[in-house]
C-alpha positions as CSV (number, residue, x, y, z in Angstrom):
1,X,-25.3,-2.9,6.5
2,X,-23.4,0.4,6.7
3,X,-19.9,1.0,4.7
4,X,-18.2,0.8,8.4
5,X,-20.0,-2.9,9.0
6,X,-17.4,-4.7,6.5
7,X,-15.1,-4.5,3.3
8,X,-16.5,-4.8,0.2
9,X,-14.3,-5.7,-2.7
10,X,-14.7,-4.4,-5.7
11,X,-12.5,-4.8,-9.1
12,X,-10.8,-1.4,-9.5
13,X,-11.2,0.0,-13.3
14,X,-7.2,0.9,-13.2
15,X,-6.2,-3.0,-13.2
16,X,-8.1,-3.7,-16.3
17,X,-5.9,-1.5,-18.3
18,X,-2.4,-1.2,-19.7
19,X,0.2,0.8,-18.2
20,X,0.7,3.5,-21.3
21,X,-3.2,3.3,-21.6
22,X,-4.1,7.2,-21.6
23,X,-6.7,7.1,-18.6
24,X,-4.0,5.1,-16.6
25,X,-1.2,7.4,-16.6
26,X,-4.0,10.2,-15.9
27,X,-4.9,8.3,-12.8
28,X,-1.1,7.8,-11.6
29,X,-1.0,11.2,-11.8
30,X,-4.3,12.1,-9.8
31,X,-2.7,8.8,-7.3
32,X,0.3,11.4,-6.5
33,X,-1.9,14.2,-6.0
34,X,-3.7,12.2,-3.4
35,X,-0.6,10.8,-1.8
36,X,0.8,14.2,-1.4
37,X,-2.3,15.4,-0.1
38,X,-2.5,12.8,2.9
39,X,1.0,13.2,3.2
40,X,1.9,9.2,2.8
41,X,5.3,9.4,1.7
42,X,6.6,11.9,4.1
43,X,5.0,9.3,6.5
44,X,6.8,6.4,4.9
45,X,9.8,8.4,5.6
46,X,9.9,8.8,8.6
47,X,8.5,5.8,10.3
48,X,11.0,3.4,7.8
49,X,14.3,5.6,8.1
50,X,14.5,4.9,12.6
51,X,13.2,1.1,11.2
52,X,15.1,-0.5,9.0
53,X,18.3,-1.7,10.3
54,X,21.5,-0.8,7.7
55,X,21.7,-3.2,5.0
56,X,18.2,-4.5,5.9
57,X,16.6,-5.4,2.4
58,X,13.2,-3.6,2.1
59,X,10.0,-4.9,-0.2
60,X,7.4,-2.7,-1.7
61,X,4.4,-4.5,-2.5
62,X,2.4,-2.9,-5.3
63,X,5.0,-0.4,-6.4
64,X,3.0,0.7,-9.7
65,X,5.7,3.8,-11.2
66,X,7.9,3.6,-8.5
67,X,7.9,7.1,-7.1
68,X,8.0,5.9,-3.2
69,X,10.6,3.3,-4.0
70,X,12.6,6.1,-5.6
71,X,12.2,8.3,-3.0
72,X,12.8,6.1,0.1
73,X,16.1,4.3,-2.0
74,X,17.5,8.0,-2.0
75,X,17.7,7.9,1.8
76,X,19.5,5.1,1.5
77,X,16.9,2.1,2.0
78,X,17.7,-0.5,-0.2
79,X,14.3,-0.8,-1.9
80,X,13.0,-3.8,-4.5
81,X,10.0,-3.1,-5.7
82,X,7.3,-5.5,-6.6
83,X,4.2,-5.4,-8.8
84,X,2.5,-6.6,-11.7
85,X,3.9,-4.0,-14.1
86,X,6.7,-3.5,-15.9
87,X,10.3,-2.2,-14.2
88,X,9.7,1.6,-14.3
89,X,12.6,3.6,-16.6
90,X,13.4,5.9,-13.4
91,X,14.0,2.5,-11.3
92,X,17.3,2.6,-9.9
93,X,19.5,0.1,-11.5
94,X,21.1,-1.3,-8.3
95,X,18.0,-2.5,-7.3
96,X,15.9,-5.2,-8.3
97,X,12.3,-4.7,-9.7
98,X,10.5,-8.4,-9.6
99,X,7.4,-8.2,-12.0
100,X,4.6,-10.8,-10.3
101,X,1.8,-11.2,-8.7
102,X,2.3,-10.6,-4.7
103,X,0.1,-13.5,-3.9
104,X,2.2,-15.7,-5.3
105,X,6.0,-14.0,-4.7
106,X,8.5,-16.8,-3.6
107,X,11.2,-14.5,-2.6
108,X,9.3,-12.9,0.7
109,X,12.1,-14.7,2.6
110,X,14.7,-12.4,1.5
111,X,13.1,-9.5,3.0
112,X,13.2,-8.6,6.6
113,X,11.3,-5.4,5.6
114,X,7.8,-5.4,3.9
115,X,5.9,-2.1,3.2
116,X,2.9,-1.6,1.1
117,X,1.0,1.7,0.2
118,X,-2.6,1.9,-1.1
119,X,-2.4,-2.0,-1.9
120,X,-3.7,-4.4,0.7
121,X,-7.5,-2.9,0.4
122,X,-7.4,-4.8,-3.0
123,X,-6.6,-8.2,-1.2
124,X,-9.4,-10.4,0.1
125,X,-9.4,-11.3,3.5
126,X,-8.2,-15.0,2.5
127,X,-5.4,-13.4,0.7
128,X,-4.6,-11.2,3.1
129,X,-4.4,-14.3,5.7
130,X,-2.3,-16.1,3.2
131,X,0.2,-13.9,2.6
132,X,0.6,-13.0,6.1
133,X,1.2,-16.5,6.7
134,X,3.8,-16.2,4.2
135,X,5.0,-12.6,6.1
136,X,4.8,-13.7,9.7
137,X,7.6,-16.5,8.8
138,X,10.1,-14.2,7.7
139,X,9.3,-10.6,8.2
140,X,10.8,-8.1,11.0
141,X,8.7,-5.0,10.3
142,X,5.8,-4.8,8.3
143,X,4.2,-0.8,7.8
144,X,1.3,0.1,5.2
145,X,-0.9,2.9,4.1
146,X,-4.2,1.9,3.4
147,X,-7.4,3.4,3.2
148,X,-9.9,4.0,6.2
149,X,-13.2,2.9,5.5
150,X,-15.4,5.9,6.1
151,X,-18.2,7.1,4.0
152,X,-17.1,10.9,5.0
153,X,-13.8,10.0,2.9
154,X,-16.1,8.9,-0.1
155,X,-18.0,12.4,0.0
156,X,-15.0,14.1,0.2
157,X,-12.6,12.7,-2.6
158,X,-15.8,12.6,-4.9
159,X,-16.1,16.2,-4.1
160,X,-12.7,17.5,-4.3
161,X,-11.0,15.2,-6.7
162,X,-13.3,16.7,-10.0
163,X,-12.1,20.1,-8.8
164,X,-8.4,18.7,-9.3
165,X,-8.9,17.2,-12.3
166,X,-9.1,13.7,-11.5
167,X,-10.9,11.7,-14.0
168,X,-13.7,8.7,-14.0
169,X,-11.2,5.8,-13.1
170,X,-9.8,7.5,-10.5
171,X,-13.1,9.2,-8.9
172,X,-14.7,4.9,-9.3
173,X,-11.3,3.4,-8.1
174,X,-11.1,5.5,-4.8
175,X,-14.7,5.0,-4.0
176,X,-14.0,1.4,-4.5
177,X,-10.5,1.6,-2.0
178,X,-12.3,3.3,0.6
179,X,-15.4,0.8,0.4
180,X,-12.4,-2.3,0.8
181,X,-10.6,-0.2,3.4
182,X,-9.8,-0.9,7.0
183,X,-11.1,0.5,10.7
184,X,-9.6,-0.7,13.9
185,X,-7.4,-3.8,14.1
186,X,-9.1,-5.5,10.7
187,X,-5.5,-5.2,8.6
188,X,-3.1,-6.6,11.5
189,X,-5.6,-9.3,12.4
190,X,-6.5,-10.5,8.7
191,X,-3.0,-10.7,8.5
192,X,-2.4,-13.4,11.8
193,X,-0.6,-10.7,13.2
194,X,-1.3,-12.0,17.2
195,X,0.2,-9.3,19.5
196,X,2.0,-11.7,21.4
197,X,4.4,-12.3,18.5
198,X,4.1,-8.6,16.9
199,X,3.6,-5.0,18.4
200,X,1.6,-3.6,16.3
201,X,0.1,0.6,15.9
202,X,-2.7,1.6,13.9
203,X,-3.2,5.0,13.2
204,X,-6.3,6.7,11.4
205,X,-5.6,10.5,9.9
206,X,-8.2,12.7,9.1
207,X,-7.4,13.1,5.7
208,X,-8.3,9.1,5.7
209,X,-5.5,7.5,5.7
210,X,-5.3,3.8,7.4
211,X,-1.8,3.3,8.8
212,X,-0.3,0.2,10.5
213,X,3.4,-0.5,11.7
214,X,4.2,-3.7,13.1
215,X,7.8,-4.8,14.4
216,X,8.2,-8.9,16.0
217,X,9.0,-8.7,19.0
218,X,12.1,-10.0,20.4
């Protein structure tokens, strides 16, 4: 079985540590080299700003330090951010920061807008089919960044990234992503995400990036 055949989860080393933890703000930092790299946010940018309807609450799953919540809620989304660690200081204080797990969020209802970057790799495909249960019910547009599972994006972070400094948890971590990345129509469809319901685009960059924006249709 090739890396392209199927996702293979994998704990990533950054989740077993704590957010101040040396190694883990050295691996946020090599996480915004990467995303500035592929370009993510600029992407997030402009595919959310024609979107998102005004006054349309927005949900980042994952949100980690908050930089693409910061950015997007200064063009004037209005951004919650959701993750597992604590509220970042930079957070804006308008906005709410809700510190849980996103498997087991009860507040998806409120948000008509869900967008996730560099997260949904880590969800198994019975998660991801549960909380797209919980998505499909409520959601109008649903857009992530993920990984695309090639093995050509494995050779190339692991060769590039020690040039840039990146250090062990982030060269094992993003071998790991890629591995549980996505090809094709994996990510809409683990999600229940039937195109007679949702019109869904996935993109693939060549800088590896796994992009998917979904709207309900009417």
């Amino acid at each position: 079985m090739t890396l392209a055949d199927s996702r293979i989860l994998q704990p990533e080393l950054l989740d077993g540590l704590p957010p101040d933890d040396p190694a883990a703000l050295h691996n946020r930092r090599d996480l915004r080299l990467t995303n500035r790299a592929m370009g993510n946010f600029r992407w997030f940018e402009r595919v959310l700003l024609p979107l998102a309807r005004p006054g349309e609450r927005v949900l980042e799953l994952g949100a980690g330090t908050g930089e693409l919540g910061i950015r997007l809620h200064r063009r004037r989304l209005a951004l919650d951010g959701l993750d597992r660690w604590p509220r970042p200081a930079a957070w804006p204080t308008a906005r709410a920061w809700h510190k849980a797990d996103a498997e087991h969020f009860p507040g998806y209802a409120d948000y008509p807008v869900v967008i996730g970057n560099l997260i949904l790799h880590q969800f198994s495909d019975s998660a991801l089919a549960a909380l797209g249960a919980k998505l499909r019910a409520s959601a109008r547009v649903i857009v992530a960044c993920e990984p695309a599972r090639r093995r050509v994006s494995q050779l190339l972070f692991a060769t590039i990234a020690p040039l840039l400094g990146a250090n062990d948890i982030s060269l094992h971590d993003a071998r790991v992503s890629i591995a549980a990345g996505f090809r094709g129509d994996e990510l809409p469809r683990a999600l229940g995400l039937k195109a007679a319901a949702w019109d869904c685009h996935v993109t693939t960059t060549i800088l590896g990036a796994y992009r998917l924006v979904t709207v309900r249709r009417l």
